[in-house]
N, CA, C, O and CB atoms as a CASP TS submission, in Angstrom:
PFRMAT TS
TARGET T0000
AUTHOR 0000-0000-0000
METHOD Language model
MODEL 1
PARENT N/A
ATOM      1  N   UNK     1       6.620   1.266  -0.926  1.00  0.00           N
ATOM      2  CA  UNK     1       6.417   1.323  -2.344  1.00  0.00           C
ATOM      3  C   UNK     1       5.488   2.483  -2.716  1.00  0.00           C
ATOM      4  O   UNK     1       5.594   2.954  -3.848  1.00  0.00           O
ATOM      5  CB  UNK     1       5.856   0.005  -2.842  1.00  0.00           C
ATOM      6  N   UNK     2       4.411   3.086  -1.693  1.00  0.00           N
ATOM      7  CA  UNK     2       3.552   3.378  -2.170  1.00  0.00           C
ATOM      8  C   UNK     2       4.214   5.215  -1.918  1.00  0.00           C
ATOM      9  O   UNK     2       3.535   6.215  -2.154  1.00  0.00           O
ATOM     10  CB  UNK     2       2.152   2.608  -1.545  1.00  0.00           C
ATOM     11  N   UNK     3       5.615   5.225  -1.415  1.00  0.00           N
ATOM     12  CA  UNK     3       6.011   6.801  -1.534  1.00  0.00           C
ATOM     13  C   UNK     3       7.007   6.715  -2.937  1.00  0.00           C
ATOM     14  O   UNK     3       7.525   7.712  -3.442  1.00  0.00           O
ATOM     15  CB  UNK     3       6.991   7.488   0.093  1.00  0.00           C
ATOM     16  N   UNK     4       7.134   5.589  -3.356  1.00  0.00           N
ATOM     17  CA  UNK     4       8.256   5.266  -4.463  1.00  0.00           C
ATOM     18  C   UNK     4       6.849   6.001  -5.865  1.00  0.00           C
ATOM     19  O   UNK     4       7.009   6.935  -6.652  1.00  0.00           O
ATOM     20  CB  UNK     4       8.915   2.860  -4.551  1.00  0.00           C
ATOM     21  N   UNK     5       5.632   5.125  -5.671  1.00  0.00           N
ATOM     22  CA  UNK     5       4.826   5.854  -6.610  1.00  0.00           C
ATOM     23  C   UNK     5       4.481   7.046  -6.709  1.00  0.00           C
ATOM     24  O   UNK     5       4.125   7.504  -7.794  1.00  0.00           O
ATOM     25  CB  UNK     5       3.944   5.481  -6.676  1.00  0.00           C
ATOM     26  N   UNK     6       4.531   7.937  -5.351  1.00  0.00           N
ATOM     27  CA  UNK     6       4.284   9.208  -5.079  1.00  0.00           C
ATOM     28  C   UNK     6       5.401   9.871  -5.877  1.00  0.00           C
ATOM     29  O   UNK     6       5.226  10.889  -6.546  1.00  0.00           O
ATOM     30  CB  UNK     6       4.236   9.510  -3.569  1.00  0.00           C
ATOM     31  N   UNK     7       6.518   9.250  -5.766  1.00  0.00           N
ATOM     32  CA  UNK     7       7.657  10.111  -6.402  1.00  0.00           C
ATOM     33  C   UNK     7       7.759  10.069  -8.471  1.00  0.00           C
ATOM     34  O   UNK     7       8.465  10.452  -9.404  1.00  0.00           O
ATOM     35  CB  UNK     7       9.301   9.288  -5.566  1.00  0.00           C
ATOM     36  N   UNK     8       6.569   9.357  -8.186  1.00  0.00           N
ATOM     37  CA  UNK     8       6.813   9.083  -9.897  1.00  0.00           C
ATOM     38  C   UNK     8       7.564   8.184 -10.657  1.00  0.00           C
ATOM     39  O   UNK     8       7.563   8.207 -11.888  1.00  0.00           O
ATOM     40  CB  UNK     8       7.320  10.053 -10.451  1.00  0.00           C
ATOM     41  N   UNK     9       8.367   7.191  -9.813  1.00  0.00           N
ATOM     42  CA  UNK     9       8.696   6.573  -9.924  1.00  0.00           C
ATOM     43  C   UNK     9       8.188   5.239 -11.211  1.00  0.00           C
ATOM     44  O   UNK     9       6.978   5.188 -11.431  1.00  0.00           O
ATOM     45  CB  UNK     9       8.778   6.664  -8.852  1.00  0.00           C
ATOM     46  N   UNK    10       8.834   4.529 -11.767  1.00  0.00           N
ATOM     47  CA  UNK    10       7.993   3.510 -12.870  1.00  0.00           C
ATOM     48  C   UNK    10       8.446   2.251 -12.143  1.00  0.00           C
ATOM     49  O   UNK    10       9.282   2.024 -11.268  1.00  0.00           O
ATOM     50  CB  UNK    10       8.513   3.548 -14.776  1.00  0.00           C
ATOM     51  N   UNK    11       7.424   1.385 -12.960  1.00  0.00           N
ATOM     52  CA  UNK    11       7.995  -0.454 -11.804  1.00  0.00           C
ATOM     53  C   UNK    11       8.901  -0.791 -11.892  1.00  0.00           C
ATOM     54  O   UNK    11       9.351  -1.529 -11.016  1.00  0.00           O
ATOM     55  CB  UNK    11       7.507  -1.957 -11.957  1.00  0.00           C
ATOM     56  N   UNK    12      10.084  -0.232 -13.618  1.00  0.00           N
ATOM     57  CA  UNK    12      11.265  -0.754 -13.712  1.00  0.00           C
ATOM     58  C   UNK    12      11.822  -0.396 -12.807  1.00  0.00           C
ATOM     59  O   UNK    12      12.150  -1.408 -12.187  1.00  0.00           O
ATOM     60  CB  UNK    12      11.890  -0.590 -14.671  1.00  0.00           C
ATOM     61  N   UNK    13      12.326   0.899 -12.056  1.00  0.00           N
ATOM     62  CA  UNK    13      12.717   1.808 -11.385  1.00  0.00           C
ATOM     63  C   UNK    13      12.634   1.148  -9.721  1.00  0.00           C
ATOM     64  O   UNK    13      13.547   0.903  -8.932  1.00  0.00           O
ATOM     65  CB  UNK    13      11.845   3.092 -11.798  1.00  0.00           C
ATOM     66  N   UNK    14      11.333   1.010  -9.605  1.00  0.00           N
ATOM     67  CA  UNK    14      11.119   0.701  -8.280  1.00  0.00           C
ATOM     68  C   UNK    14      11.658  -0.852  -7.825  1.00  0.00           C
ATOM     69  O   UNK    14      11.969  -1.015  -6.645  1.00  0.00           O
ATOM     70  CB  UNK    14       9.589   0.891  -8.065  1.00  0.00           C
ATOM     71  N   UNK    15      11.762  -1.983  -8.778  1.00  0.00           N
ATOM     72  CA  UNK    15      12.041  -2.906  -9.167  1.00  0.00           C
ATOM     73  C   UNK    15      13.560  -3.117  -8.926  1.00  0.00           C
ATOM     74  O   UNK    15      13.853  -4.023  -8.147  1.00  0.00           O
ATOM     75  CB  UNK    15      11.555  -2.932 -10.301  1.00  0.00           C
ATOM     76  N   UNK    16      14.605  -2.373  -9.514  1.00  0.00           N
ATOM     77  CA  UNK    16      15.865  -2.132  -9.258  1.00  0.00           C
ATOM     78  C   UNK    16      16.011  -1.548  -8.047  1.00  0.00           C
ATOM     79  O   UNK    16      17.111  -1.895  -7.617  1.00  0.00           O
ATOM     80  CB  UNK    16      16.419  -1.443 -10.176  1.00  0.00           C
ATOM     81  N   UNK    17      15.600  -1.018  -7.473  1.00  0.00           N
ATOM     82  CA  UNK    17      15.708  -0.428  -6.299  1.00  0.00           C
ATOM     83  C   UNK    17      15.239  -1.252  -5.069  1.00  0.00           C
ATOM     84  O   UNK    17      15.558  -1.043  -3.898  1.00  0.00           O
ATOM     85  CB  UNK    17      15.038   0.751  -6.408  1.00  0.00           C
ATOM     86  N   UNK    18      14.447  -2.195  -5.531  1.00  0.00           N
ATOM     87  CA  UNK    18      13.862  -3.349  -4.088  1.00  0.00           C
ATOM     88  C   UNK    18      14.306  -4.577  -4.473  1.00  0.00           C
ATOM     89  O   UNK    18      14.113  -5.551  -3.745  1.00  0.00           O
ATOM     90  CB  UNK    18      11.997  -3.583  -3.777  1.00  0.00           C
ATOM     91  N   UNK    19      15.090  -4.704  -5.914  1.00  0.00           N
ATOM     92  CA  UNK    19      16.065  -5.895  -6.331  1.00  0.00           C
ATOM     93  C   UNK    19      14.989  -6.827  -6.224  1.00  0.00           C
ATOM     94  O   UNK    19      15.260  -7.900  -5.686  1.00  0.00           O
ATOM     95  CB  UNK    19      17.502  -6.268  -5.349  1.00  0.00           C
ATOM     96  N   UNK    20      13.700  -6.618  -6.669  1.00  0.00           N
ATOM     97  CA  UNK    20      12.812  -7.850  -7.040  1.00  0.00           C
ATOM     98  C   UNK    20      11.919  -7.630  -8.568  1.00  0.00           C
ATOM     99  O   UNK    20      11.825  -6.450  -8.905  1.00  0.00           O
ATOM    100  CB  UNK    20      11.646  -8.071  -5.671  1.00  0.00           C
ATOM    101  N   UNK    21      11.577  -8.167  -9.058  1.00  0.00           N
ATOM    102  CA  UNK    21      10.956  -8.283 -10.350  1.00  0.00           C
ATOM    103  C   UNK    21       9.619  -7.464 -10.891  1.00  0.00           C
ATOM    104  O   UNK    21       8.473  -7.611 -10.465  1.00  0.00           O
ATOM    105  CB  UNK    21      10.673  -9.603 -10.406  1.00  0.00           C
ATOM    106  N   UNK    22      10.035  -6.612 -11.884  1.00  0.00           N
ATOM    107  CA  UNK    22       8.963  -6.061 -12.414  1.00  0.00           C
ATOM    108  C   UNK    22       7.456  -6.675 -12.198  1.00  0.00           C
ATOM    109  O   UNK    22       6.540  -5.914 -11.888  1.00  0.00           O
ATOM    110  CB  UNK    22       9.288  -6.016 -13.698  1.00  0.00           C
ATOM    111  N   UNK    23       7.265  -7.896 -12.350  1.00  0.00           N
ATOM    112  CA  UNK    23       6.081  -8.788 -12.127  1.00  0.00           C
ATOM    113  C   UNK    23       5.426  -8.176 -10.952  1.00  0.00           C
ATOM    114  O   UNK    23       4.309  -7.664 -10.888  1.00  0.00           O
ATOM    115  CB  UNK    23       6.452 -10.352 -11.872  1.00  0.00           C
ATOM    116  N   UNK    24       6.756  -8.391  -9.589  1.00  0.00           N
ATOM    117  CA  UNK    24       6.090  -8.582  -8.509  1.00  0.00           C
ATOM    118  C   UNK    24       5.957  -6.761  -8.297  1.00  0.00           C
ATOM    119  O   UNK    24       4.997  -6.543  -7.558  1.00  0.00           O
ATOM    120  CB  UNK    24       6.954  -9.674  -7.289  1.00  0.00           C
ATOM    121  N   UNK    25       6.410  -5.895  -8.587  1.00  0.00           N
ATOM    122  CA  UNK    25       5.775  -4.749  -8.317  1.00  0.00           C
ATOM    123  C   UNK    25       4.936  -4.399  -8.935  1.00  0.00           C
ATOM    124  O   UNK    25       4.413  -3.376  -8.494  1.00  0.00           O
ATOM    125  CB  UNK    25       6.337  -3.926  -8.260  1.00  0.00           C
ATOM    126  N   UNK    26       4.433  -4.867 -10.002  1.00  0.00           N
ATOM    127  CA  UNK    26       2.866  -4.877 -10.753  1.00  0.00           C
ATOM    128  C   UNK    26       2.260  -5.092 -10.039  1.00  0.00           C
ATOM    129  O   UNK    26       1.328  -4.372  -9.679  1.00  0.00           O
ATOM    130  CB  UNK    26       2.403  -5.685 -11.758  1.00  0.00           C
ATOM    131  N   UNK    27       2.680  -6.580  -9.382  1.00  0.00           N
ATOM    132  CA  UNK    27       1.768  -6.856  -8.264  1.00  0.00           C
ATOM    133  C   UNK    27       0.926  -5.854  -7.434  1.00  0.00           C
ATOM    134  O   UNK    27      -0.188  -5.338  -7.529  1.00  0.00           O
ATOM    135  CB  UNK    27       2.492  -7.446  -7.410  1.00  0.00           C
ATOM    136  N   UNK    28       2.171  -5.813  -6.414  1.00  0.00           N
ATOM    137  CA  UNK    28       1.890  -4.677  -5.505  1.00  0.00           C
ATOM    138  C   UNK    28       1.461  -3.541  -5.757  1.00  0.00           C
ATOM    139  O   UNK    28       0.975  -2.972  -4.780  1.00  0.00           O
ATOM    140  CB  UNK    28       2.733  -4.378  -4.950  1.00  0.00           C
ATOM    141  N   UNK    29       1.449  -2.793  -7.031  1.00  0.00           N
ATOM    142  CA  UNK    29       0.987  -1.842  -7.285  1.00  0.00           C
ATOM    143  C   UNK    29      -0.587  -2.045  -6.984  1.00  0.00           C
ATOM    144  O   UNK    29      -1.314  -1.534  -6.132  1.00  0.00           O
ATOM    145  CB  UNK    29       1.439  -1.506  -8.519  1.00  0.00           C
ATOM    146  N   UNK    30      -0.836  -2.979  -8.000  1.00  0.00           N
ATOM    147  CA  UNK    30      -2.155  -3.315  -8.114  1.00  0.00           C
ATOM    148  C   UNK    30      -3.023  -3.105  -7.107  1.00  0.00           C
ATOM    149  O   UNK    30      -3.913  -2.256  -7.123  1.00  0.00           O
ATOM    150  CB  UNK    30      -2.252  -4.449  -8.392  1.00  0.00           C
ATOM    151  N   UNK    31      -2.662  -4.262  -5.758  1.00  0.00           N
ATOM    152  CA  UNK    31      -2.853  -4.151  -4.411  1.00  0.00           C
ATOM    153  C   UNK    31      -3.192  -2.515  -4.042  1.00  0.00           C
ATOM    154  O   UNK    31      -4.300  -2.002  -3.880  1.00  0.00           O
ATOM    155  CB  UNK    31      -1.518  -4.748  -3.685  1.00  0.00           C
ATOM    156  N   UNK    32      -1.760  -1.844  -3.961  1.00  0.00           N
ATOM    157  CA  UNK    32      -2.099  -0.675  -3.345  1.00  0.00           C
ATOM    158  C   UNK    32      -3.413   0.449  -3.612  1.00  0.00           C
ATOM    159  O   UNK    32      -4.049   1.221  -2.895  1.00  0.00           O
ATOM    160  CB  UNK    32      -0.997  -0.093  -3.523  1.00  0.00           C
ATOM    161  N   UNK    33      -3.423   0.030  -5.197  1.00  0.00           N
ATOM    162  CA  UNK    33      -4.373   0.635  -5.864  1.00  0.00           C
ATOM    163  C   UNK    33      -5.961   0.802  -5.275  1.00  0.00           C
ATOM    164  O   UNK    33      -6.761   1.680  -4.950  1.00  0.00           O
ATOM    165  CB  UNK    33      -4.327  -0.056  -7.027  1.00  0.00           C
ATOM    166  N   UNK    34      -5.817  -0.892  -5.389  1.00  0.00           N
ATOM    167  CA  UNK    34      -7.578  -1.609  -4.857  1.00  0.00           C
ATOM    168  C   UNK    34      -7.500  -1.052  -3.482  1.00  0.00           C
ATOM    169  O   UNK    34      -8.371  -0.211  -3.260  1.00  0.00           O
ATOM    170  CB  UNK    34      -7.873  -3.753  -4.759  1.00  0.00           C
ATOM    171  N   UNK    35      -6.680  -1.300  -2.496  1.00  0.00           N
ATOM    172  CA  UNK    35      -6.847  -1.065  -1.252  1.00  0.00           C
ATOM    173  C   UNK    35      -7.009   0.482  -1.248  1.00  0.00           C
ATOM    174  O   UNK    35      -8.088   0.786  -0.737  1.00  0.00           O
ATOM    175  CB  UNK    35      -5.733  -1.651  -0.419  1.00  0.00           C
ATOM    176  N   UNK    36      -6.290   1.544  -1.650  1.00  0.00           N
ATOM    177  CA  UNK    36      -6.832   2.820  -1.403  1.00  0.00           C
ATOM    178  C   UNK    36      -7.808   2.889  -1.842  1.00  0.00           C
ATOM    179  O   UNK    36      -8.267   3.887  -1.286  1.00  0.00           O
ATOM    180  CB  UNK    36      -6.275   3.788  -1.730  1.00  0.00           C
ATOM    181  N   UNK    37      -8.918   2.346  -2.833  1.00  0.00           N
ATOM    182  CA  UNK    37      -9.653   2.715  -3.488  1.00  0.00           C
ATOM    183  C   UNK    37      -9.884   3.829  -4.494  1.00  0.00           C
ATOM    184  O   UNK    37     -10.785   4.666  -4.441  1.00  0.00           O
ATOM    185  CB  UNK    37     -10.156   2.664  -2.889  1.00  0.00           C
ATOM    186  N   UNK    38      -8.663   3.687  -5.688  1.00  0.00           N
ATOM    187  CA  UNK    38      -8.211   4.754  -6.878  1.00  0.00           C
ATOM    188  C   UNK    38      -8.152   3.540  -8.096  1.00  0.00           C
ATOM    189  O   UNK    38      -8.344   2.353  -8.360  1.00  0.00           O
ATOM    190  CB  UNK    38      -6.386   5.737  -6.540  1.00  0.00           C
ATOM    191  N   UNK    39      -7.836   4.514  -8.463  1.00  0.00           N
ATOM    192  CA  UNK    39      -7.695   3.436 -10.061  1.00  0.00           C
ATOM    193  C   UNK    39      -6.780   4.161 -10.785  1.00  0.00           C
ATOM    194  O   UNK    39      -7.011   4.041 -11.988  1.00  0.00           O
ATOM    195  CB  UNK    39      -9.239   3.223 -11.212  1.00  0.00           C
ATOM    196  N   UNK    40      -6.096   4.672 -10.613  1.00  0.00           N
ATOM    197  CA  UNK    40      -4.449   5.181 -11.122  1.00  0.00           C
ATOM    198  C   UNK    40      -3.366   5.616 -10.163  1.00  0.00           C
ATOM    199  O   UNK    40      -3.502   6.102  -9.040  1.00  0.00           O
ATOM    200  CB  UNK    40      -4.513   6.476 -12.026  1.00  0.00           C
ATOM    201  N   UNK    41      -2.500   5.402 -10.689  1.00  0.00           N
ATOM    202  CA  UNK    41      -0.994   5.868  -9.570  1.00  0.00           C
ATOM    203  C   UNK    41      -1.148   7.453  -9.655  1.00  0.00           C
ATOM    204  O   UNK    41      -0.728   8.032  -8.652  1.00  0.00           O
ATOM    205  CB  UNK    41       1.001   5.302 -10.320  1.00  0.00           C
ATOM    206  N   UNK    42      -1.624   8.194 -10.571  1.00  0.00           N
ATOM    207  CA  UNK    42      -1.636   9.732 -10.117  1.00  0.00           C
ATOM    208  C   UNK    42      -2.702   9.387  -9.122  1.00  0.00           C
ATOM    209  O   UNK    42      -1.819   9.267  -8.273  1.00  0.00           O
ATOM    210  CB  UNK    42      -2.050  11.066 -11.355  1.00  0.00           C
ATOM    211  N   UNK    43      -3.881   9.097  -8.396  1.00  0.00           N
ATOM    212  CA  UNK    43      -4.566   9.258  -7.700  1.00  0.00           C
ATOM    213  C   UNK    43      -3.864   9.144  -6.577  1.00  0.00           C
ATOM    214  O   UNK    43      -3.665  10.072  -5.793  1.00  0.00           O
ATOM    215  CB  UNK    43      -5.487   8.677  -7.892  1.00  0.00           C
ATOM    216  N   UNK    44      -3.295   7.534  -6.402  1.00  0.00           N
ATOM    217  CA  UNK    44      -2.441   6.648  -5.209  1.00  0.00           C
ATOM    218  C   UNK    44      -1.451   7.463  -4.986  1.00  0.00           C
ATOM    219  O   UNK    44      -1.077   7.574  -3.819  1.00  0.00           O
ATOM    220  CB  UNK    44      -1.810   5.127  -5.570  1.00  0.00           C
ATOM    221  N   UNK    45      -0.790   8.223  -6.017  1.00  0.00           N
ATOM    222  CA  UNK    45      -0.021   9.673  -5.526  1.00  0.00           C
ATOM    223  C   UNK    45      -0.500  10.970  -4.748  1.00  0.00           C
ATOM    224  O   UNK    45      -0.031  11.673  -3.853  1.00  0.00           O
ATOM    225  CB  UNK    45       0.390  10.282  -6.655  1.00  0.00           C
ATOM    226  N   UNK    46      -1.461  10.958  -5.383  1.00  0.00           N
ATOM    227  CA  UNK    46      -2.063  12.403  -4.745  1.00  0.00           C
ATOM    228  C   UNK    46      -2.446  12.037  -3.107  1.00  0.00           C
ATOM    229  O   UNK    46      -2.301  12.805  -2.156  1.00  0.00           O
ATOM    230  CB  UNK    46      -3.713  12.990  -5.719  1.00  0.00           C
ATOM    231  N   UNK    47      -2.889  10.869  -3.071  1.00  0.00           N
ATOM    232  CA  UNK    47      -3.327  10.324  -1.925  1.00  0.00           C
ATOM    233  C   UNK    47      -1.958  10.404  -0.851  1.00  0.00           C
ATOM    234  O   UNK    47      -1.962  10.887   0.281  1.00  0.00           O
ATOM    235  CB  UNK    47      -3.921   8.781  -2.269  1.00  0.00           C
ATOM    236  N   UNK    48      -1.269  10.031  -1.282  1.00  0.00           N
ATOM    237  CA  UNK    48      -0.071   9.929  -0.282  1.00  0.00           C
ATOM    238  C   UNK    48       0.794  11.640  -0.067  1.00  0.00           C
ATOM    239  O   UNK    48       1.402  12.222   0.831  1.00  0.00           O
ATOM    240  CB  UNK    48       1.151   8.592  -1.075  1.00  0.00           C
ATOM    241  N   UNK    49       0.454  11.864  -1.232  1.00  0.00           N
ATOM    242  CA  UNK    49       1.356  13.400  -0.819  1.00  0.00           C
ATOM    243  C   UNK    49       0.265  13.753   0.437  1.00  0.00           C
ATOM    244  O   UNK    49       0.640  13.880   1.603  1.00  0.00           O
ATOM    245  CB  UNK    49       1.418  15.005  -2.427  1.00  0.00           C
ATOM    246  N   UNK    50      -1.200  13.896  -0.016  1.00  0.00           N
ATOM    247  CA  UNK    50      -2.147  14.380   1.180  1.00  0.00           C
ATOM    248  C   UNK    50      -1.376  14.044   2.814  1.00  0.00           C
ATOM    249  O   UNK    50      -1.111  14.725   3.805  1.00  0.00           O
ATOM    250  CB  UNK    50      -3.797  13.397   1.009  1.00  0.00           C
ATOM    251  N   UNK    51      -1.204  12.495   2.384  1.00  0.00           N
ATOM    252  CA  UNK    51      -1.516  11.971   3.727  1.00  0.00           C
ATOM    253  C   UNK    51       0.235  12.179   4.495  1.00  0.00           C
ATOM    254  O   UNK    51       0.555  11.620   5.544  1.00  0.00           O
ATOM    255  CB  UNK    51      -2.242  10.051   3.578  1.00  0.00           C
ATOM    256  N   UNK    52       1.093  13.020   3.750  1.00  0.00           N
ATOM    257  CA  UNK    52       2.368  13.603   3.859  1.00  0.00           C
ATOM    258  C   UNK    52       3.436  11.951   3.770  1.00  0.00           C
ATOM    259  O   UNK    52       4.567  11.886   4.252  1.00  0.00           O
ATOM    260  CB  UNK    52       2.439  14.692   5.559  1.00  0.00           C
ATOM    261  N   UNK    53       2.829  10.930   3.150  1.00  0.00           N
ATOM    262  CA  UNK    53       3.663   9.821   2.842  1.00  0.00           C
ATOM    263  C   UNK    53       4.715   9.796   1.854  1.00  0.00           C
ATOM    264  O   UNK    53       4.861   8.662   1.397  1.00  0.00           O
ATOM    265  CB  UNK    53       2.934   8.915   2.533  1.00  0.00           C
ATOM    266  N   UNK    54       5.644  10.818   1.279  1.00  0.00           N
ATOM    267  CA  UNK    54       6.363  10.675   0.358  1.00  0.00           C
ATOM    268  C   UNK    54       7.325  11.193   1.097  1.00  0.00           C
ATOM    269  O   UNK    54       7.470  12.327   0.639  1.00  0.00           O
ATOM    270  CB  UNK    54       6.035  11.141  -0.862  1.00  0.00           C
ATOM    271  N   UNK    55       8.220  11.016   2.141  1.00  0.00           N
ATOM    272  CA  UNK    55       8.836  11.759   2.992  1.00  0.00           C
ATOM    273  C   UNK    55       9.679  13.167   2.784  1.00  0.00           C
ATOM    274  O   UNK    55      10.710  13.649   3.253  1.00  0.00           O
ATOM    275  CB  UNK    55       9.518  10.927   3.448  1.00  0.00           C
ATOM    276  N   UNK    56       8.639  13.574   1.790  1.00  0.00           N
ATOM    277  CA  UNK    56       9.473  15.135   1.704  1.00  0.00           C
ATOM    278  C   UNK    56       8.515  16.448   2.447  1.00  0.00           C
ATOM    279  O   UNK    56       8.956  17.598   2.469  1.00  0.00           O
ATOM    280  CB  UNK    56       9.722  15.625  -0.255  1.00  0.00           C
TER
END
């Protein structure tokens, strides 16, 4: 999920694509957020391009 946010992706988006519910990728967003220690998906992005996690 967390290269789906790198790509810019939105929860509707990511949601259709893992065929589970907007809710629950709020969820997880959330999660990913706290656990990197950021407080926005541009950060949790930037973080992952660094760490070469968006497989491009």
């Amino acid at each position: 999920m967390l290269e789906q946010l790198a790509r810019g992706r939105r929860n509707r988006q990511i949601a259709q694509e893992l065929h589970i519910s907007e809710s629950t990728v709020k969820f997880h967003v959330a999660n990913i957020l706290e656990k990197l220690g950021v407080t926005s998906r541009g950060e949790a992005a930037a973080l992952a391009h660094t760490w070469g996690a968006t497989g491009s």
